[in-house]
N, CA, C and O of each residue as an XYZ file, in Angstrom:
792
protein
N      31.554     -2.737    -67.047
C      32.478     -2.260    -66.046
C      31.690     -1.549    -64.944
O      30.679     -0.934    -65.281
N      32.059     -1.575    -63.658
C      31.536     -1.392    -62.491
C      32.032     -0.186    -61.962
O      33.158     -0.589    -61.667
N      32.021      1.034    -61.614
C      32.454      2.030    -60.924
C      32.482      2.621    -60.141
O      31.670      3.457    -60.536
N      32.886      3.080    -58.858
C      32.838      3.890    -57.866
C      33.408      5.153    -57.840
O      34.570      5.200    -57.437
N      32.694      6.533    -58.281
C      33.571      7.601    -58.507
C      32.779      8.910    -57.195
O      31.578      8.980    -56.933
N      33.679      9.621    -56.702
C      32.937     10.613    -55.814
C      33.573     11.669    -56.385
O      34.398     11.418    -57.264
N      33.370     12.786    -56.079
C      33.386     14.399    -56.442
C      33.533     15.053    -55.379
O      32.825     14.690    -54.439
N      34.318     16.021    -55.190
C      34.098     17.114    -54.342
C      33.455     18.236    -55.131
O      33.678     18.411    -56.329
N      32.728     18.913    -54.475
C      32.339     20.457    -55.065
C      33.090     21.434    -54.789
O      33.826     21.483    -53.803
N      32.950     22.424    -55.761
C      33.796     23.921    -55.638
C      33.180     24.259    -54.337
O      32.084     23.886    -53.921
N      34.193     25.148    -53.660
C      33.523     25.780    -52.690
C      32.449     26.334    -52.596
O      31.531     26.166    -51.793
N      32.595     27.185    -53.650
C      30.882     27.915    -53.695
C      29.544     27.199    -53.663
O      28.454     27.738    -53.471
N      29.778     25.903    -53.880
C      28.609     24.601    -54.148
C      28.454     24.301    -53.366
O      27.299     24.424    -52.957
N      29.699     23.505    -52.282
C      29.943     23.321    -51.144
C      29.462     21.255    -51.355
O      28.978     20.678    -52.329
N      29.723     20.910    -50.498
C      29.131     19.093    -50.895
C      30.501     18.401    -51.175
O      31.715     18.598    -51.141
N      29.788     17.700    -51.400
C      30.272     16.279    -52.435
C      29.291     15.215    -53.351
O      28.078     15.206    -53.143
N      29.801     14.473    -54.204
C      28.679     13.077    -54.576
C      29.595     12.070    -54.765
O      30.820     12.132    -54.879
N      28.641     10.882    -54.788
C      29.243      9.393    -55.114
C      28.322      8.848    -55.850
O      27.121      8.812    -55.581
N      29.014      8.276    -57.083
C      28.069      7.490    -57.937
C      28.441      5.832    -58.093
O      29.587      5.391    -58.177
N      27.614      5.299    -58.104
C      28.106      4.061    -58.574
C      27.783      3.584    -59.637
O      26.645      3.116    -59.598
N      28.505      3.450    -61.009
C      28.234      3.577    -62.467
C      28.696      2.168    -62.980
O      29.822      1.680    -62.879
N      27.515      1.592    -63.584
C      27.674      0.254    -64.766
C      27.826      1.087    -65.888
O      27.099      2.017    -66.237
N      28.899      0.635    -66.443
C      29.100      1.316    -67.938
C      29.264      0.553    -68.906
O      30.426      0.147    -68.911
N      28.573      0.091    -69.864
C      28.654     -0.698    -71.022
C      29.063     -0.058    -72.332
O      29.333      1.139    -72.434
N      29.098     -1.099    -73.521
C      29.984     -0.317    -74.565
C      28.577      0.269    -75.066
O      28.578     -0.098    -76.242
N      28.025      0.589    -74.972
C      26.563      1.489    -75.148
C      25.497      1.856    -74.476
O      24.343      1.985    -74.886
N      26.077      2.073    -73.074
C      24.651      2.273    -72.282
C      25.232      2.382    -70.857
O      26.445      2.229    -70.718
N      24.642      2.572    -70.054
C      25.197      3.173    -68.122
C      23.853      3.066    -67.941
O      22.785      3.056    -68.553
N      24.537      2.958    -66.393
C      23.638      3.049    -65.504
C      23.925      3.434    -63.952
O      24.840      2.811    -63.414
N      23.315      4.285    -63.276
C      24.203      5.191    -62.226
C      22.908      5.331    -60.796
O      21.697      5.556    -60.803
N      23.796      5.099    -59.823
C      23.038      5.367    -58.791
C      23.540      6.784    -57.988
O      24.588      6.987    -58.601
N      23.458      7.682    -57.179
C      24.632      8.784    -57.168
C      23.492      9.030    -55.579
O      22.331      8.696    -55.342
N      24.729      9.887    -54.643
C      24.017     10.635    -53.637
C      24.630     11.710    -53.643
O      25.808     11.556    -53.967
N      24.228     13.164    -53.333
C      25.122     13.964    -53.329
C      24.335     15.403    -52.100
O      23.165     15.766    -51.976
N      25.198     15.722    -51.630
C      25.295     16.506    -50.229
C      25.375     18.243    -50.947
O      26.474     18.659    -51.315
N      24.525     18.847    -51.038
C      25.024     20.141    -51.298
C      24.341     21.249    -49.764
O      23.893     20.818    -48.702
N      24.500     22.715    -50.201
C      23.990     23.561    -49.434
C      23.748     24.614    -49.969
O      23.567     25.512    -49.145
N      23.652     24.951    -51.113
C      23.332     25.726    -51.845
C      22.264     25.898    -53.091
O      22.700     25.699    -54.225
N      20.438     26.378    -52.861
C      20.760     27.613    -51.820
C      20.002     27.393    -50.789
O      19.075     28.144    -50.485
N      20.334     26.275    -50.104
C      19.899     26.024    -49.165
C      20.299     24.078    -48.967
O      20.305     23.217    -49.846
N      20.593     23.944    -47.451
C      21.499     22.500    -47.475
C      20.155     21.496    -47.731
O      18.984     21.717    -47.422
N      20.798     20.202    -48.469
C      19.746     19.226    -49.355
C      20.651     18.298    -49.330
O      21.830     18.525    -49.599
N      20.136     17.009    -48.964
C      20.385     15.696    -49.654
C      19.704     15.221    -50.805
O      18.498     15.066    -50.613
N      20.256     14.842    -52.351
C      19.992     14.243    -53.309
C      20.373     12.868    -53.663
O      21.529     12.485    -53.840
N      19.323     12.169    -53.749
C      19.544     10.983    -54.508
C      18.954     10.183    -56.115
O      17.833     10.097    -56.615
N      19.829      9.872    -56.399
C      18.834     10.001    -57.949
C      19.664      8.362    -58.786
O      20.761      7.810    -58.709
N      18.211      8.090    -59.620
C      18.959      6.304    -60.402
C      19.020      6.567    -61.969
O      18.028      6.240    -62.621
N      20.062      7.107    -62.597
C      19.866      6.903    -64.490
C      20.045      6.213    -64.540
O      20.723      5.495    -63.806
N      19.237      5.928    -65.968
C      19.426      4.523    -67.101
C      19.117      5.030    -68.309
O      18.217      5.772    -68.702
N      20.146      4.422    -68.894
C      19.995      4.767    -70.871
C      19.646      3.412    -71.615
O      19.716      2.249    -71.217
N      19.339      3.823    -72.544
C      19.359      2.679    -73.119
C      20.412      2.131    -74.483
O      21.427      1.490    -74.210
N      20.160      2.357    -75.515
C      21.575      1.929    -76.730
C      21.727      3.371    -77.215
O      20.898      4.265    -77.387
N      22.907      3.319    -77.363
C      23.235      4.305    -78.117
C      23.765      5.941    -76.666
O      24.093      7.078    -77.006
N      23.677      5.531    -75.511
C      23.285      6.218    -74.260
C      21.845      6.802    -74.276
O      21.428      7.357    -73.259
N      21.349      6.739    -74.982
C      19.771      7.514    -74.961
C      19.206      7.572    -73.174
O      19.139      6.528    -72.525
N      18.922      8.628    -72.702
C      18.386      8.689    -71.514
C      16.801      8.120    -71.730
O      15.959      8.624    -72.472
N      16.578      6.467    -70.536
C      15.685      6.279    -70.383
C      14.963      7.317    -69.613
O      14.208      8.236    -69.927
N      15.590      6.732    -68.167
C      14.373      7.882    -66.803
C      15.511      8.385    -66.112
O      16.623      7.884    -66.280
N      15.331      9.224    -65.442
C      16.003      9.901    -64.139
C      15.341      9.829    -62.714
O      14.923     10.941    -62.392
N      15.210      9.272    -62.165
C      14.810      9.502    -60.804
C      15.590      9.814    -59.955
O      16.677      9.353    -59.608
N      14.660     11.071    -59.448
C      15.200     12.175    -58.273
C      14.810     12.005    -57.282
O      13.933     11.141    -57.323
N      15.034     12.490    -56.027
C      14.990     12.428    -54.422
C      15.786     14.005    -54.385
O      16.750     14.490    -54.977
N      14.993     14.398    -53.544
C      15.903     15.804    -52.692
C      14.871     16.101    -51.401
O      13.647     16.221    -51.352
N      16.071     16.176    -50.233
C      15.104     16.243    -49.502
C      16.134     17.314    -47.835
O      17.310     17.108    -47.537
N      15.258     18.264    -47.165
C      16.108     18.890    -45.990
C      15.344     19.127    -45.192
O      14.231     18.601    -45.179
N      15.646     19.763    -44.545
C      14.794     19.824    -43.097
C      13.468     20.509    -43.366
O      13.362     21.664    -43.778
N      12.442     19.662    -43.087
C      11.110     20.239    -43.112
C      10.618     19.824    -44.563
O       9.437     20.072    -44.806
N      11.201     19.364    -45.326
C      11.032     19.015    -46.820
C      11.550     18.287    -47.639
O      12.778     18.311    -47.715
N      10.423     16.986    -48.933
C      11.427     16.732    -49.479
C      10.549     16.488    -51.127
O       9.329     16.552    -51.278
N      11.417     16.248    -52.044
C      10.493     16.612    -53.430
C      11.132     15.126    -54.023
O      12.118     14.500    -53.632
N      10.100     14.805    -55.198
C      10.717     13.476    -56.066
C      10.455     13.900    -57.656
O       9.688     14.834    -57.890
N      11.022     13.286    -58.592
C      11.065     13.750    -59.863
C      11.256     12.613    -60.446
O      12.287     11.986    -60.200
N      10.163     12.045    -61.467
C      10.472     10.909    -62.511
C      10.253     11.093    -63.707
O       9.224     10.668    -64.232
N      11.445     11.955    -64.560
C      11.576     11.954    -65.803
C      12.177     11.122    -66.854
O      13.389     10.914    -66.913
N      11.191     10.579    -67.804
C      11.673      9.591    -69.041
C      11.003     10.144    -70.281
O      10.042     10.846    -70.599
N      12.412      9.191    -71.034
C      12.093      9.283    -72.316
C      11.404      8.687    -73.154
O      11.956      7.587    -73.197
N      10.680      8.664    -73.761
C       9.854      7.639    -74.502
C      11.129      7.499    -76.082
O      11.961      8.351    -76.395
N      10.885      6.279    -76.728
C      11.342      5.753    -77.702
C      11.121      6.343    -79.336
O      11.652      6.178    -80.434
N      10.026      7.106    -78.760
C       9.808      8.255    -79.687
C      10.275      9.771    -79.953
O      10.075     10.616    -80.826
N      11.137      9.662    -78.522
C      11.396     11.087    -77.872
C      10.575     12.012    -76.771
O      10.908     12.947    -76.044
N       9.551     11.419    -76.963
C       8.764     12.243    -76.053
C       9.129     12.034    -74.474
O       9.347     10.982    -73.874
N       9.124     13.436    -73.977
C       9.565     13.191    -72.557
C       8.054     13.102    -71.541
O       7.139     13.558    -72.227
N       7.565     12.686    -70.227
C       6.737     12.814    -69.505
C       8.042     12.892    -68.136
O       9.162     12.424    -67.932
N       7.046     13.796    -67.434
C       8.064     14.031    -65.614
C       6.801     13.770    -64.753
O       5.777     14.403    -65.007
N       6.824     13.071    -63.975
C       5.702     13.299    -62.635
C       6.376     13.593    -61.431
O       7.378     12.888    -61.314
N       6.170     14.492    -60.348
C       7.087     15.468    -59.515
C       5.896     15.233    -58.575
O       4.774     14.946    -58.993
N       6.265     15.396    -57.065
C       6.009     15.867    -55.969
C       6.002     16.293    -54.686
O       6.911     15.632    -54.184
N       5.611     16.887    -53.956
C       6.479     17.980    -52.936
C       5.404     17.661    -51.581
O       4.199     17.417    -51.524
N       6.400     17.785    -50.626
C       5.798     17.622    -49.487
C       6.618     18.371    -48.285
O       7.661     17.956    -47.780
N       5.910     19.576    -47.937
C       6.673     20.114    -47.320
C       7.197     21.439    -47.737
O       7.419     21.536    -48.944
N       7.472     22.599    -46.919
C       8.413     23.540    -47.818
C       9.647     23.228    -46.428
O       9.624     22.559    -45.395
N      10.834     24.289    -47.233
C      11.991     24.103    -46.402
C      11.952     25.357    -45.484
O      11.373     26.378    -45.853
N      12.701     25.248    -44.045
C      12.463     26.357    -43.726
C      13.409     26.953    -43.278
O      13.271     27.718    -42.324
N      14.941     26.671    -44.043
C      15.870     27.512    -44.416
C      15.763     28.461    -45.193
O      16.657     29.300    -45.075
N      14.869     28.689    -46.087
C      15.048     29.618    -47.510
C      14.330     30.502    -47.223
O      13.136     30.328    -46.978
N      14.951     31.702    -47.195
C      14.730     33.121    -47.278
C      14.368     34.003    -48.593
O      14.803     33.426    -49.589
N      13.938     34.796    -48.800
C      13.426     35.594    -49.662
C      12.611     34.902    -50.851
O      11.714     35.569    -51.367
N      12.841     33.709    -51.284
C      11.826     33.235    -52.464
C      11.926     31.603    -52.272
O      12.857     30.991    -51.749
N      10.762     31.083    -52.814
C      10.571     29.872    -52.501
C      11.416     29.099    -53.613
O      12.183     29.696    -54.369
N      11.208     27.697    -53.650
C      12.072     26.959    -54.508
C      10.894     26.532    -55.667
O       9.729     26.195    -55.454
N      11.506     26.647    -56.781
C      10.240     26.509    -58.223
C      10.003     24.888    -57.683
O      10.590     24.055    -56.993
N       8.222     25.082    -58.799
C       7.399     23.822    -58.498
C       8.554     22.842    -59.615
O       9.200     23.141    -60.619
N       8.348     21.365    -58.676
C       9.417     20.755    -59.346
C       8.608     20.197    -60.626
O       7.389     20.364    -60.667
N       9.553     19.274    -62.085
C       8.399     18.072    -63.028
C       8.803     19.421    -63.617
O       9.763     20.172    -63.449
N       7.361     19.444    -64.607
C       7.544     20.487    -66.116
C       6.017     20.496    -66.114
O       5.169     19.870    -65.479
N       5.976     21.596    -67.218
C       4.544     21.785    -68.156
C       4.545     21.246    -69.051
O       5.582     20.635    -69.306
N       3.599     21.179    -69.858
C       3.278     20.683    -70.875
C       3.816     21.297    -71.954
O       4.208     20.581    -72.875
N       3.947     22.813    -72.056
C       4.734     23.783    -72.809
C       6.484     23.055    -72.612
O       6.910     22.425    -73.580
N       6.958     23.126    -71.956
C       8.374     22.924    -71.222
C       8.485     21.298    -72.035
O       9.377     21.049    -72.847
N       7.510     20.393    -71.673
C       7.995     18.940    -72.092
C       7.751     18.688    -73.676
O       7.852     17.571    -74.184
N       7.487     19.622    -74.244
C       7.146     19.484    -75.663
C       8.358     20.008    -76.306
O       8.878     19.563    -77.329
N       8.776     21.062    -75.550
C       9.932     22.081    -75.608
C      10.747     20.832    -76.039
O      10.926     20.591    -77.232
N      11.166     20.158    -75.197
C      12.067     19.128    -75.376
C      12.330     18.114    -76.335
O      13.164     17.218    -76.207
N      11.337     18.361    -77.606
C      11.451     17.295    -78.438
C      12.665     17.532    -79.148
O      13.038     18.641    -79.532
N      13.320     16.366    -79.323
C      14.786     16.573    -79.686
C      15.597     15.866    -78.994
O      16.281     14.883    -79.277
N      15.378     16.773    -77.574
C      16.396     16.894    -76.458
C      16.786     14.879    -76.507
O      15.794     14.283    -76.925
N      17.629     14.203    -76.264
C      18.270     12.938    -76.336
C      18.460     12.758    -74.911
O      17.982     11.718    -74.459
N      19.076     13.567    -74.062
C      19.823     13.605    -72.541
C      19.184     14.510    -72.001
O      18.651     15.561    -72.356
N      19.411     13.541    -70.428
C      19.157     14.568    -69.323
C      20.183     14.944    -68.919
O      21.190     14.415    -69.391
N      20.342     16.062    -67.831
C      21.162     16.666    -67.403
C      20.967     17.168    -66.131
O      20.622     18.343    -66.013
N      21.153     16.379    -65.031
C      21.262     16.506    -63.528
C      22.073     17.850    -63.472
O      23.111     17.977    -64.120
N      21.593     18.799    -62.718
C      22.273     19.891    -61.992
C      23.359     19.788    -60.758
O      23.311     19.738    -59.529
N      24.375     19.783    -61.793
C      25.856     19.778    -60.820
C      25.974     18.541    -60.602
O      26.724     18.169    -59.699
N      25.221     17.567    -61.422
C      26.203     16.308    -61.385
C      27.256     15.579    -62.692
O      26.765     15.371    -63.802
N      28.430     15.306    -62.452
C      28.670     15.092    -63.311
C      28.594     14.035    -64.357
O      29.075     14.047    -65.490
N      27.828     13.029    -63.693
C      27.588     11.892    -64.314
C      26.976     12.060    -65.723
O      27.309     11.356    -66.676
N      25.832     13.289    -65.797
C      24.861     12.869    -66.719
C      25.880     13.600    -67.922
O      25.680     13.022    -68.990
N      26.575     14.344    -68.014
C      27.368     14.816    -68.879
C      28.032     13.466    -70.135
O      28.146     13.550    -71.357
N      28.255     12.681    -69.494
C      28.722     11.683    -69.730
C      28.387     10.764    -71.234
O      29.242     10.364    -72.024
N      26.639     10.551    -71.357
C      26.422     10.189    -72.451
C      26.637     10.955    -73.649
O      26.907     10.314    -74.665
N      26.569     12.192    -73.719
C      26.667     12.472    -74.948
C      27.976     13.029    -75.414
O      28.279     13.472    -76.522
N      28.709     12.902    -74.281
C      30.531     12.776    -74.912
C      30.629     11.264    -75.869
O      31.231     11.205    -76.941
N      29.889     10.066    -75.211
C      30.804      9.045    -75.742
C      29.671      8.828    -76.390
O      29.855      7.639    -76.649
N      28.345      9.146    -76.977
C      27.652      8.770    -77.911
C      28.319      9.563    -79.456
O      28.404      9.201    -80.629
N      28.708     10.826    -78.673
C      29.095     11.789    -79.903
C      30.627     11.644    -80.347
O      31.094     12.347    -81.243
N      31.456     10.578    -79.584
C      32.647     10.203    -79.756
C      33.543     11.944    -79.404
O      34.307     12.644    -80.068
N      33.155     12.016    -78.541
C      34.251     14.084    -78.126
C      35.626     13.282    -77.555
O      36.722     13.698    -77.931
N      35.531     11.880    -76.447
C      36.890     11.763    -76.079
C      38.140     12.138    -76.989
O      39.236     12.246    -76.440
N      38.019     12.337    -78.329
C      38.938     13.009    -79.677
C      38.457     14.240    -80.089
O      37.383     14.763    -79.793
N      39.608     14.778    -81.006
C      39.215     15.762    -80.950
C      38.117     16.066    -82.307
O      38.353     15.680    -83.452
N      37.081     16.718    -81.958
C      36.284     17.014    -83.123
C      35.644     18.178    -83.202
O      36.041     18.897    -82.285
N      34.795     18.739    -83.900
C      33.971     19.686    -84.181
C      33.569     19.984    -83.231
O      33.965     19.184    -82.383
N      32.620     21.141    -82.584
C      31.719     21.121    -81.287
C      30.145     21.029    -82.040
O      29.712     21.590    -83.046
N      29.430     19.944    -80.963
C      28.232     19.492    -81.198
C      27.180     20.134    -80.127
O      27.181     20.021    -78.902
N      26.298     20.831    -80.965
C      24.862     21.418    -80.244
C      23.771     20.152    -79.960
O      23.219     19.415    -80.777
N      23.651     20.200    -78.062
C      22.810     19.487    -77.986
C      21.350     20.194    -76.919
O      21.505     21.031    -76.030
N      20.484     19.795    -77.186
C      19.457     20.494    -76.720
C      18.924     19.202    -75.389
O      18.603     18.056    -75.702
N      18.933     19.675    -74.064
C      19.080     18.715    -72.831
C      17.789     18.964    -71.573
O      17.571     20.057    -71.051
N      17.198     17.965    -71.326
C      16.252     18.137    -70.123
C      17.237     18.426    -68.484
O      17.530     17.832    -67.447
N      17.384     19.401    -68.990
C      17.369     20.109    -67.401
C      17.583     20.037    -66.446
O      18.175     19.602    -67.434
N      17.849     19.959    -65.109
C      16.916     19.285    -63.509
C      17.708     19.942    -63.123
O      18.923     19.790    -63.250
N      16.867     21.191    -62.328
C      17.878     22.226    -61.522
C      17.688     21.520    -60.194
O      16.921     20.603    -59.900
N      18.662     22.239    -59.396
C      18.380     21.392    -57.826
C      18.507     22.441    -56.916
O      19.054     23.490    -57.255
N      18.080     22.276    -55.850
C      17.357     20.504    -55.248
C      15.958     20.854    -56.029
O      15.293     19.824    -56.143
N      15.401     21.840    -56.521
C      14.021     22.538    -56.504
C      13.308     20.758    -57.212
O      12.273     20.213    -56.830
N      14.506     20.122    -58.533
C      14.081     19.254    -59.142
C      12.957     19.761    -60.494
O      12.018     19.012    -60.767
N      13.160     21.091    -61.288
C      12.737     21.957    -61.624
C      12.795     21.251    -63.343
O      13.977     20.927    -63.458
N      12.345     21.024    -64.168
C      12.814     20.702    -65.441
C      12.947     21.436    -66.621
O      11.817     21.650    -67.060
N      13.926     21.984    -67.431
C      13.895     23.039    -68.222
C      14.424     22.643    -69.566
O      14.711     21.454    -69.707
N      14.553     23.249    -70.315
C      15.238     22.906    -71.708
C      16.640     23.806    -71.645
O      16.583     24.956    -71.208
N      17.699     23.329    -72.026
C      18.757     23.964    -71.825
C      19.688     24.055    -73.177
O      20.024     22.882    -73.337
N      20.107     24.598    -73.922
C      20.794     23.984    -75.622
C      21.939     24.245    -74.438
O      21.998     24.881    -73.386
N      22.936     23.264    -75.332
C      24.290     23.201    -74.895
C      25.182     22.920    -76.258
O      24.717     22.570    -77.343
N      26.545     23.150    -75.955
C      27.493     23.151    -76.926
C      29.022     22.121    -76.173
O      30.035     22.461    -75.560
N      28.670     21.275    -76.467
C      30.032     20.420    -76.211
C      31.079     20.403    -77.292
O      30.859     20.309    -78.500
N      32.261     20.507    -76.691
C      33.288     20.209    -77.663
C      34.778     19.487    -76.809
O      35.242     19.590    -75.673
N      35.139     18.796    -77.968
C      36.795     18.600    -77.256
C      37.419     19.296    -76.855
O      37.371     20.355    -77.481
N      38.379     19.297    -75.665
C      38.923     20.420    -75.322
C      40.158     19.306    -74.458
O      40.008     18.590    -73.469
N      41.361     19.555    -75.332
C      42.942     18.898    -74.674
C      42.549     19.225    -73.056
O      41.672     20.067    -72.866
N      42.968     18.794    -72.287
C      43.255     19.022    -70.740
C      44.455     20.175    -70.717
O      44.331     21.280    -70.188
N      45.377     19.795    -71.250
C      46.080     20.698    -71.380
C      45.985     22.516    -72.302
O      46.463     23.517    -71.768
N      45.401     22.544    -73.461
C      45.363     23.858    -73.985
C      44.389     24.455    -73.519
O      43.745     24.621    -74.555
N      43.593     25.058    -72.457
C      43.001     25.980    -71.766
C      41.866     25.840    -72.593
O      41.013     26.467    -71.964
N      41.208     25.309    -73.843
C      40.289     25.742    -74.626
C      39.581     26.053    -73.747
O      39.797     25.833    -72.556
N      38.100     26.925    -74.475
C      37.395     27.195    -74.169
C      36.145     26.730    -75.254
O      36.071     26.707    -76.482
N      35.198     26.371    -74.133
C      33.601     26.189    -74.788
C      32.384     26.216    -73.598
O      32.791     26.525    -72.479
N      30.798     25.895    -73.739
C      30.027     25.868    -73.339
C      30.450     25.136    -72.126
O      30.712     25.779    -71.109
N      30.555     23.641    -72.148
C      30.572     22.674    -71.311
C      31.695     22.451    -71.807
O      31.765     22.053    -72.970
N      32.975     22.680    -70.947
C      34.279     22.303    -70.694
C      34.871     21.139    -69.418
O      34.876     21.578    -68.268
N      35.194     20.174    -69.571
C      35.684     19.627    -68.550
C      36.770     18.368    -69.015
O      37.131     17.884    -70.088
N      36.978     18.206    -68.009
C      38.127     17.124    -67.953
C      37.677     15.662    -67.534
O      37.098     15.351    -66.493
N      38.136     14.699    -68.744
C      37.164     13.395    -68.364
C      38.368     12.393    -68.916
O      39.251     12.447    -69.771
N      37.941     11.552    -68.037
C      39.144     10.125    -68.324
C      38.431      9.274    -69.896
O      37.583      9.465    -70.768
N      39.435      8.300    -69.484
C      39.408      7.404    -70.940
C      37.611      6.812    -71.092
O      36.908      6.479    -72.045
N      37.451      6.893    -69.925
C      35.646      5.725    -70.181
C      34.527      7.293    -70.557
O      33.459      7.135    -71.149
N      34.997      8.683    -70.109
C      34.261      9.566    -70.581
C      33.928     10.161    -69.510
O      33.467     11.289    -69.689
N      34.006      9.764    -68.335
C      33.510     10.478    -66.801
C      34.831     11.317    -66.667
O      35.998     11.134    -67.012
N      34.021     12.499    -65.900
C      34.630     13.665    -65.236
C      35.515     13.510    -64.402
O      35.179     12.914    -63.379
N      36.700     13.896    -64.500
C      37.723     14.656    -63.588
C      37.675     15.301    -63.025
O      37.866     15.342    -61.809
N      37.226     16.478    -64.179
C      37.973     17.981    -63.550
C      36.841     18.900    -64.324
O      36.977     19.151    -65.521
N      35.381     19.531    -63.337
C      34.760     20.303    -64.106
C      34.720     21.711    -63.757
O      33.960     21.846    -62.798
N      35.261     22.914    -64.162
C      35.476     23.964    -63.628
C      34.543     24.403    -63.095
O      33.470     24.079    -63.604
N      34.510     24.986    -62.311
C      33.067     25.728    -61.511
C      32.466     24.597    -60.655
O      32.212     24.873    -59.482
N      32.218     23.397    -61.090
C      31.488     22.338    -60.612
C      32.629     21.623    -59.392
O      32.338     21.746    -58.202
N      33.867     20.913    -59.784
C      34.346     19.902    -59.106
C      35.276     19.183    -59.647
O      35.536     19.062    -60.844
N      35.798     18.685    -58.706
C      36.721     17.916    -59.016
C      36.865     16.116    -58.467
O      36.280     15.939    -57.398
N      37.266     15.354    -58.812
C      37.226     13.789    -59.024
C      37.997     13.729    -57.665
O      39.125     14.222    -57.649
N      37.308     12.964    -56.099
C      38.345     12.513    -55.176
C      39.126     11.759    -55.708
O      40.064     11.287    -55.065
């Protein structure tokens, strides 16, 4: 199945994105652009691919604004092991008081990650996506701890993040880690703080 989904951002985010998502009964694949300004205005562009099971192959990043722009190619190896190669050209010369972290990871940071299954684009909602429908959450179940590669933005920064997904009705207010509202194929609606589905 073929998709065209865009987002608005919360105000505080400010933006929008558009993805265009192949979704198979085990695997996606997503192209996305997305407009933010916070903390400082950036165009992002970035290509996932998983492989069975959703397993995050690579992520490739693009971010780029006036006076600057950075790239990020993080994958997974079949073993788990993650590698990122990152690079920067340019600083921005909107940003006031502190610079934006070096983008990619350490060697400490990418080891960190063994485990980790998914990436996790900053403020997009796409990447959320695999490990709802790998972990079957569209029902209701237990909440599942997952440990996720990172990518803050625009900096393109890579971190280890544990997360806690769980089902949560649209309707009963639950509460958890990563709460949102997602249709029948598993993509986002409605993510509080983040956005909402044009």
């Amino acid at each position: 199945m073929r998709l065209g989904i865009g987002w608005q951002k919360e105000s505080e985010l400010g933006g929008a994105e558009w993805a265009d998502i192949v979704l198979q009964a085990d695997r996606l694949s997503a192209r996305g652009t997305a407009i933010g300004r916070t903390p400082i205005p950036y165009r992002l562009d970035y290509e996932l691919e998983t492989g069975p099971e959703f397993l995050t192959r690579r992520l490739r990043v693009r971010s780029h604004g006036s006076g600057w722009r950075r790239h990020l190619d993080l994958r997974r190896a079949d073993d788990g092991t993650w590698t990122a190669d990152a690079s920067v050209v340019g600083e921005p010369i909107e940003l006031t008081g502190s610079d934006l972290a070096d983008p990619g990871a350490s060697a400490a940071t990418l080891a960190d990650l063994a485990g980790a299954l998914d990436c996790d684009l900053g403020e997009c909602p796409v990447t959320n996506t695999m490990p709802v429908l790998r972990r079957g959450l569209l029902r209701p179940s237990e909440p599942v701890d997952f440990v996720m590669a990172w990518v803050s933005v625009p900096d393109l920064a890579v971190h280890r993040s544990d997360q806690r997904y769980t089902h949560v009705d649209a309707t009963d207010g639950g509460g958890a880690v990563i709460r949102y509202e997602s249709d029948a194929d598993g993509l986002v609606v409605d993510y509080p703080g983040l956005g909402r589905r044009l």
